[in-house]
C-alpha positions as CSV (number, residue, x, y, z in Angstrom):
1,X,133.2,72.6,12.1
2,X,134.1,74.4,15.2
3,X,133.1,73.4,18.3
4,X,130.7,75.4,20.4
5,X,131.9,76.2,23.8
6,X,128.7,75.8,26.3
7,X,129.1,77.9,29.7
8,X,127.4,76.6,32.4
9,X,125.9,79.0,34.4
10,X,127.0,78.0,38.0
11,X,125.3,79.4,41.1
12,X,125.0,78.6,44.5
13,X,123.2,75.4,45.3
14,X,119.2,76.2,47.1
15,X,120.5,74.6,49.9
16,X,123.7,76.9,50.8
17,X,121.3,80.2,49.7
18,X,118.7,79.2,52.1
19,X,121.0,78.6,54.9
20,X,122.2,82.3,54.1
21,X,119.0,83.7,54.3
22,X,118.5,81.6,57.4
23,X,122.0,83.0,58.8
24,X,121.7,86.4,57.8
25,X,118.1,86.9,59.1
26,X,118.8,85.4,62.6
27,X,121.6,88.1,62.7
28,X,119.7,90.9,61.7
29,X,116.8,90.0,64.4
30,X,119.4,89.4,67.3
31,X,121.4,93.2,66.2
32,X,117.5,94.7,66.1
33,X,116.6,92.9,69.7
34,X,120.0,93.7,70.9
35,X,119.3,97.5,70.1
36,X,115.8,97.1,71.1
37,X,117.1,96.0,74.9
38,X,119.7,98.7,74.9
39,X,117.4,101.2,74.4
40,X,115.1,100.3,76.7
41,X,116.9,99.5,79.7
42,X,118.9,102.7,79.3
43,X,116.3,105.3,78.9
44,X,113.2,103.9,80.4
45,X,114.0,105.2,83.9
46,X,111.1,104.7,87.0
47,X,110.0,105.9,89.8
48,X,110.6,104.6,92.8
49,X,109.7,106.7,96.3
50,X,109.6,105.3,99.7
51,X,107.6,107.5,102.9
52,X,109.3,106.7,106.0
53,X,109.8,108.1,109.7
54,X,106.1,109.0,109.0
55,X,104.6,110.3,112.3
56,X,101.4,112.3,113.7
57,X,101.2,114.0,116.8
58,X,98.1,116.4,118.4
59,X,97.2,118.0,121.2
60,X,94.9,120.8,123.2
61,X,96.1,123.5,120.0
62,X,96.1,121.5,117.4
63,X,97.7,118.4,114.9
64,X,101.5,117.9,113.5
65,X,102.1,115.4,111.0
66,X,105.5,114.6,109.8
67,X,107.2,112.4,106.7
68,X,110.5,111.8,105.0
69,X,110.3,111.3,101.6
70,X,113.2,109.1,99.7
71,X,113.5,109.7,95.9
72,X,115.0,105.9,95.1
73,X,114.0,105.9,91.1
74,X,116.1,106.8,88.2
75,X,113.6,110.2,87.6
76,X,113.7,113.2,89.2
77,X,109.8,113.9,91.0
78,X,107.4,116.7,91.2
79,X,105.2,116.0,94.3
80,X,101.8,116.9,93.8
81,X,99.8,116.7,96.6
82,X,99.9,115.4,100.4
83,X,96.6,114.3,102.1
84,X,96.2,113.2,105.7
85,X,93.4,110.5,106.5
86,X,92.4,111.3,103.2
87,X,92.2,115.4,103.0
88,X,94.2,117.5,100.9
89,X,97.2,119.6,102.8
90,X,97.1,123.4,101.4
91,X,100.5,124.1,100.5
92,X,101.1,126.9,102.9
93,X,100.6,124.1,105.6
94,X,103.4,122.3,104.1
95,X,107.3,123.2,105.7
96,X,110.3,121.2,104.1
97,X,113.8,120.3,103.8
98,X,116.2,119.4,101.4
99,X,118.4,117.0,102.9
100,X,122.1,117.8,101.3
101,X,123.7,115.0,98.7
102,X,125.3,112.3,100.5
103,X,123.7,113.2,104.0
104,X,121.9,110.3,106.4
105,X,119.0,110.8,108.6
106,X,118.9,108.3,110.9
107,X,116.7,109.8,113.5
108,X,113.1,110.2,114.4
109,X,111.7,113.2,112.9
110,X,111.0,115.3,116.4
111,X,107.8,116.1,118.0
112,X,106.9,119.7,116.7
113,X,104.1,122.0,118.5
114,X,101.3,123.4,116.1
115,X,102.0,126.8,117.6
116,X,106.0,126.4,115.9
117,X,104.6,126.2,112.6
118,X,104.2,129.5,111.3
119,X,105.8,131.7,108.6
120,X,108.7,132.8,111.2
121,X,109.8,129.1,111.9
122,X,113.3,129.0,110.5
123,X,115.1,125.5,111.8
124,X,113.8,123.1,113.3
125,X,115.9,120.5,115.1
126,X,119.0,122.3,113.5
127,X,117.6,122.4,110.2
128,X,116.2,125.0,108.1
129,X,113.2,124.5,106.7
130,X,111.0,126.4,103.7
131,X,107.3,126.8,103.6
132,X,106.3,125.4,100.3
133,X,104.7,127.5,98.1
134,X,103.7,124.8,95.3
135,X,104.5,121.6,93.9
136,X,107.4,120.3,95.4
137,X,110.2,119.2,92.8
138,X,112.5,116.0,94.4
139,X,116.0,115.3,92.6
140,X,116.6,111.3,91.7
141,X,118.5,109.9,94.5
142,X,117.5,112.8,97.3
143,X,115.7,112.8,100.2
144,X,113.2,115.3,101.8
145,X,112.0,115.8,105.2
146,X,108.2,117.3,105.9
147,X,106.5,118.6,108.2
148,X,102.2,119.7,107.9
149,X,100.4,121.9,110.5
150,X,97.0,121.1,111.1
151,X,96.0,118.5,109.2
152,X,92.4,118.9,108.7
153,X,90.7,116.3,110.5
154,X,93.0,114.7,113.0
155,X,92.2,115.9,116.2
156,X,93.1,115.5,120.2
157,X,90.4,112.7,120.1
158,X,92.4,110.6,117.6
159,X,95.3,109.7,119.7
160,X,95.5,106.1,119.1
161,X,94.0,105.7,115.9
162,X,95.9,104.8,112.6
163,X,95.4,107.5,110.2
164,X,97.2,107.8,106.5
165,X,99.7,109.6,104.4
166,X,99.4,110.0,101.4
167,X,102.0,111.7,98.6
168,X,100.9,112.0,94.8
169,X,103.0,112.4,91.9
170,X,102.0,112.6,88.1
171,X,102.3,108.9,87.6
172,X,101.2,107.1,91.1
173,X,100.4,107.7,94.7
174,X,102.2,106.3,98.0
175,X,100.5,105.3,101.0
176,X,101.8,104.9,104.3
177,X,100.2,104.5,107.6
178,X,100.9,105.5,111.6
179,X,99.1,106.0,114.5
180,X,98.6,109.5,115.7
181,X,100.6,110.4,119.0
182,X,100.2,112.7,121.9
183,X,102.2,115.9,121.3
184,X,102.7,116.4,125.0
């Protein structure tokens, strides 16, 4: 009679197969969360503005208020809308400029007359400036100095009060405060 061979099938043991699973799904969900982080912290880029050297000054012919805006977030900014103690600034009241890459402005912004602001202004303080037309585009890392004429409702009576600034963009709005000056 012959002898039949018997072949043992011969796997893996349950232990050592679940301890791959184990293994190889831990991997997978670090490489996913890995990605995951990656992704996130190298796209999702914020907004970040700060409103400094803010300043308001009025007199006899009228009110000056003045801003510099700092573009510190990873996106480039369309400004939307400036409002003084809470009104709207028409844009043709609006005079700006773009301070150039890798330039500090360390001074006050100066005290401008009412009467200075008109279509003819050119520099002021040694720098030209443009009326705005519209929204007001601001490049990540830039800066931008502003000046408004006549802000609605700050008056020679308010010399002394605090009155606000505030800049809107399409995701958030910045407040800043001062108190309003004598332009004389």
């Amino acid at each position: 009679m012959q002898a039949r061979r018997v072949y043992a099938r011969r796997g893996l043991a349950q232990v050592v197969t679940t301890l791959l699973l184990l293994v190889f799904s831990v991997l997978l969900s670090g490489i996913a969360i890995y990605y995951s982080v990656n992704i996130v912290s190298t796209r999702l880029q914020t907004e970040d503005v700060r409103l400094t050297k803010e300043k308001v000054w009025a007199n006899s012919t009228g009110a000056v208020a003045a801003l510099k805006i700092q573009n510190l977030g990873g996106r480039d900014i369309l400004i939307d809308k400036i409002e003084v103690r809470g009104v709207e600034s028409s844009w043709n009241t609006v005079w700006f400029h773009r301070v150039n890459e890798g330039s500090v402005v360390s001074g006050e912004m100066n005290v401008t007359s009412y009467a200075l602001l008109d279509a003819s202004i050119e520099t002021i303080d040694g720098r030209n400036y443009t009326q705005a037309l519209a929204d007001i585009p601001l490049a990540s890392g830039r800066d931008l100095l502003l000046y408004i004429k006549g802000p609605d409702n700050v008056q020679v009576d308010d010399i002394g009060t605090t009155v606000s600034i505030s800049m809107f963009t399409i995701n958030a709005q910045y407040v800043t405060e001062c108190n309003v000056k004598s332009a004389t």
